[in-house]
NUTOR-286352 format. One record per residue (C-alpha): residue number from 1; residue in one letter; x, y, z. Coordinates in pm, 1 decimal, decimal comma, m for minus. Last residue first. Layout:
<recs>
@zake = NUM	sepa = A	u = X	v = Y	w = Z
...
</recs>
This chain:
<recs>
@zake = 97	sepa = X	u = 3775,3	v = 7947,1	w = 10908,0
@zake = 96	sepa = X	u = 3561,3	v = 7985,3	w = 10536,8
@zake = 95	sepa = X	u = 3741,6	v = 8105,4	w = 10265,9
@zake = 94	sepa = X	u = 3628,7	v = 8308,7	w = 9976,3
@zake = 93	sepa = X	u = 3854,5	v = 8379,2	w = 9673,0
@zake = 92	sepa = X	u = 3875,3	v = 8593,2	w = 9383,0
@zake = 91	sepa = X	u = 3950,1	v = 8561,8	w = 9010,2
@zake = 90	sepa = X	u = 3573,6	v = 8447,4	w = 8918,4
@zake = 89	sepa = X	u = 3397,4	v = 8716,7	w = 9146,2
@zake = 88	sepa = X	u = 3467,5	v = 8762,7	w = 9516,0
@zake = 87	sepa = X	u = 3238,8	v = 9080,6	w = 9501,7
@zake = 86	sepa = X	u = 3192,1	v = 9319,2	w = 9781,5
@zake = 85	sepa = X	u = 2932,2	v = 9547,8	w = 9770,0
@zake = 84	sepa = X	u = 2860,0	v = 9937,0	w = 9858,2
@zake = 83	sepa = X	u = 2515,8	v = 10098,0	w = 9882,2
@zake = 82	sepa = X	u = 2417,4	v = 10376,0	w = 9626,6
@zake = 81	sepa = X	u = 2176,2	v = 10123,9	w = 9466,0
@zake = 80	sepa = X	u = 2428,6	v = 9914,7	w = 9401,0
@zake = 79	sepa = X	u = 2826,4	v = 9997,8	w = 9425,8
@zake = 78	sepa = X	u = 3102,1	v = 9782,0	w = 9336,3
@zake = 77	sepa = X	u = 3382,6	v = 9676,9	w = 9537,2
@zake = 76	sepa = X	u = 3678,6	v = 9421,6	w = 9430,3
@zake = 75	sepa = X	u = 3747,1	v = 9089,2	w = 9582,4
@zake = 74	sepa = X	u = 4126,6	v = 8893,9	w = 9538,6
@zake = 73	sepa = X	u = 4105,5	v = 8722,4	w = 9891,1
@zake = 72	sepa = X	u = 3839,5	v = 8730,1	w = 10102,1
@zake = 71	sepa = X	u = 3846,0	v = 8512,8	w = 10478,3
@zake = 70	sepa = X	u = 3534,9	v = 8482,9	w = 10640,4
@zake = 69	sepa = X	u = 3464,8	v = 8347,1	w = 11026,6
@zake = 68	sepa = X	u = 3136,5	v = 8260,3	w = 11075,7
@zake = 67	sepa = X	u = 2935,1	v = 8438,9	w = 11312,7
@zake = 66	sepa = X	u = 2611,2	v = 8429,2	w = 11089,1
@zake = 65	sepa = X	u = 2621,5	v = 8161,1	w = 10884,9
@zake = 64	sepa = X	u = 2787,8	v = 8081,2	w = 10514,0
@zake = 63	sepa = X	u = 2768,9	v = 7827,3	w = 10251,7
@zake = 62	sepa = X	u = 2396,3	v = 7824,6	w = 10241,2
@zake = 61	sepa = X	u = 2373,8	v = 8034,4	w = 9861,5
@zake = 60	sepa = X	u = 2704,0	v = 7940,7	w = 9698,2
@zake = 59	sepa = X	u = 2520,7	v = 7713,6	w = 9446,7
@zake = 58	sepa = X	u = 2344,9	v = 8020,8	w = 9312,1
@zake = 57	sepa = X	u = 2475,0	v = 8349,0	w = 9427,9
@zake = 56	sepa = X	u = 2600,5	v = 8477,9	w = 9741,9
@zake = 55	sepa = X	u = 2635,2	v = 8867,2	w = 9766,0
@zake = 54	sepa = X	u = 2809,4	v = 9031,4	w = 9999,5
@zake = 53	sepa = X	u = 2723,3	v = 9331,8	w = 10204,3
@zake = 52	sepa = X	u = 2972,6	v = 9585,3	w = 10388,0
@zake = 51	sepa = X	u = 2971,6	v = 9631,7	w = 10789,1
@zake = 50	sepa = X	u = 3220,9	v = 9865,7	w = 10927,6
@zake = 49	sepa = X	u = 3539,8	v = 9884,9	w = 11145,4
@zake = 48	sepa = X	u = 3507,2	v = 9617,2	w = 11346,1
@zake = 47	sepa = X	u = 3499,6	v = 9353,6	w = 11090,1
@zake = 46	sepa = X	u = 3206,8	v = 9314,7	w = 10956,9
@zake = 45	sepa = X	u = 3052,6	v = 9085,4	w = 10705,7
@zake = 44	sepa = X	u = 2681,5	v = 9125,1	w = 10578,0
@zake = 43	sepa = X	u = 2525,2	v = 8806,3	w = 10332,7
@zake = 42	sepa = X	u = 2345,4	v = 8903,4	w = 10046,6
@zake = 41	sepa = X	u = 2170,0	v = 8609,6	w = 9890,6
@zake = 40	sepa = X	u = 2114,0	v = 8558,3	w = 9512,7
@zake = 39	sepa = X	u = 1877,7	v = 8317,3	w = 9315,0
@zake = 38	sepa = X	u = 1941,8	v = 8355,1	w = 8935,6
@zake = 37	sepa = X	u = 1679,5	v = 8291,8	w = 8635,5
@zake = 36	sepa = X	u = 1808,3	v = 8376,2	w = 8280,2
@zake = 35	sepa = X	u = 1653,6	v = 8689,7	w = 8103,3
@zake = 34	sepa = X	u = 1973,4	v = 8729,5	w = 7893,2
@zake = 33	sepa = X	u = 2024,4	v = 9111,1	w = 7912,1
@zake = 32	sepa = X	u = 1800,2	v = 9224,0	w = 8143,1
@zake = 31	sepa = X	u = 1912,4	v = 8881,6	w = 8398,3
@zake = 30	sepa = X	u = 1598,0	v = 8765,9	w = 8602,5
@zake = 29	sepa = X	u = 1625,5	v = 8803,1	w = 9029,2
@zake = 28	sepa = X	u = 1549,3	v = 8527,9	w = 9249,8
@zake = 27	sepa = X	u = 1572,7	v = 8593,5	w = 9614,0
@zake = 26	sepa = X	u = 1746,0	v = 8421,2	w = 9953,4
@zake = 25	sepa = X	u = 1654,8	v = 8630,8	w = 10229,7
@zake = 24	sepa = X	u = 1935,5	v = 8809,5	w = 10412,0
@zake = 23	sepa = X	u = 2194,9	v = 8654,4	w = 10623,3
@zake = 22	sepa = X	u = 2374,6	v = 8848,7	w = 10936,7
@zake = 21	sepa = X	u = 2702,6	v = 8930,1	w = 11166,6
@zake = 20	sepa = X	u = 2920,1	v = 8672,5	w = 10931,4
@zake = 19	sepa = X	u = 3261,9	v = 8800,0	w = 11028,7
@zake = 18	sepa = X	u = 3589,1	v = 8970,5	w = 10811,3
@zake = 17	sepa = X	u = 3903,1	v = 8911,9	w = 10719,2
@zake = 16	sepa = X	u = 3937,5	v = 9099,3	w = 10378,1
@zake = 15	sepa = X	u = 4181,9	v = 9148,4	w = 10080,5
@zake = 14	sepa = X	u = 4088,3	v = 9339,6	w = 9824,0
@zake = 13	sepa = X	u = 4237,6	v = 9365,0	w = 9446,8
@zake = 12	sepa = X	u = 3969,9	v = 9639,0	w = 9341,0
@zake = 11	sepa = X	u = 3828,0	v = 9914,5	w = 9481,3
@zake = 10	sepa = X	u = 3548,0	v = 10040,4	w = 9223,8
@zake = 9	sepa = X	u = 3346,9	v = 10211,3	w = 9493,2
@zake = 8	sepa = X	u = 3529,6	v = 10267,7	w = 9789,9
@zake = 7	sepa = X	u = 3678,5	v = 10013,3	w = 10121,6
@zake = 6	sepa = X	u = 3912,4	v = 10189,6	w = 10395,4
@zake = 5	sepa = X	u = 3558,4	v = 10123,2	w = 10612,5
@zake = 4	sepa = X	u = 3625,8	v = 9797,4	w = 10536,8
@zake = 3	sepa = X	u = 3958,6	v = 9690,1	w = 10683,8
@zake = 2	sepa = X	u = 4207,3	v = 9619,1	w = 10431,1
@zake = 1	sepa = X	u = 4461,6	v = 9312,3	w = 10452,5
</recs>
């Protein structure tokens, strides 16, 4: 397991325990390149060591309250807006104790 404040841009493979300390507004953004409709959530985890956003998206919007216990397997970082992101993505897991 990492802790995140170990975490930089482009990190990949991550593995994260982590808590649910607070859920942001649920917002629809539009795809540039396809111009389809997504709703997105970021949700922030910390785990003593740092807080780090991640982002819900469609049908995982809800899954997740503040204080619950998180479990990420498989996640990589990005960066958006000079702010870093962690992404479960379709190889990684998210896991709800």
């Amino acid at each position: 397991m990492v802790s995140i404040k170990e975490l930089k841009e482009d990190s990949k493979k991550i593995d994260l325990n982590a808590t649910v300390v607070a859920t942001g507004e649920v917002r629809e953004i539009t795809a540039k390149q396809t111009g389809k409709q997504y709703k997105i959530q970021e949700v922030t985890l910390f785990d003593g060591t740092g807080t780090i956003g991640l982002n819900m998206w469609d049908s995982e919007i809800g899954k997740l309250a503040v204080n619950n216990k998180v479990i990420v397997k498989n996640g990589y970082v990005t960066a958006y807006k000079g702010k870093l992101q962690l992404n479960v993505g379709k190889y990684g897991t998210l896991t709800v104790e």
